[in-house]
N, C-alpha and C positions, 0 to 999 in steps of 0.2 A: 827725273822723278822728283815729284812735292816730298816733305818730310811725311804730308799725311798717308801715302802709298807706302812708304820707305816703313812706316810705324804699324800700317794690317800688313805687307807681307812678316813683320818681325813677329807678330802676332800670329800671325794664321803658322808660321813655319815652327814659332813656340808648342804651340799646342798641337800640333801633326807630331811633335818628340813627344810630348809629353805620352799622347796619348800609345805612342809605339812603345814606351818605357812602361806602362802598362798591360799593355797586352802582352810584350815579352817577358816582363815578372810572372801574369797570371799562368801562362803556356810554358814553360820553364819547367824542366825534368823531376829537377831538385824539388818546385814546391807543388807538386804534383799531387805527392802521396798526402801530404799538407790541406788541399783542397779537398780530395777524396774526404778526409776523415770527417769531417761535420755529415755527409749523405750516408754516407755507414753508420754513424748514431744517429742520426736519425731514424733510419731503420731498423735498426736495435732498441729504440721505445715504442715500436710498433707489436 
């Protein structure tokens, strides 16, 4: 393999974590109640 191949999979495998490292912060037990709370006030200025 070329460095240029060698440089998108390091790329492309970068951001496949990144984006896992996101979605498991967002879905995570702990910050659950944390996301809830902005759509409950919200609703409570209605």
């Amino acid at each position: 393999m070329d460095w240029a191949s060698i440089l998108y999979l390091g790329i492309t495998f970068g951001l496949f974590v990144i984006f896992a490292l996101i979605v498991v912060r967002t879905y995570s037990r702990k910050r659950k109640d944390e996301n809830e709370v902005a759509k409950f006030r919200m609703l409570d200025d209605d």
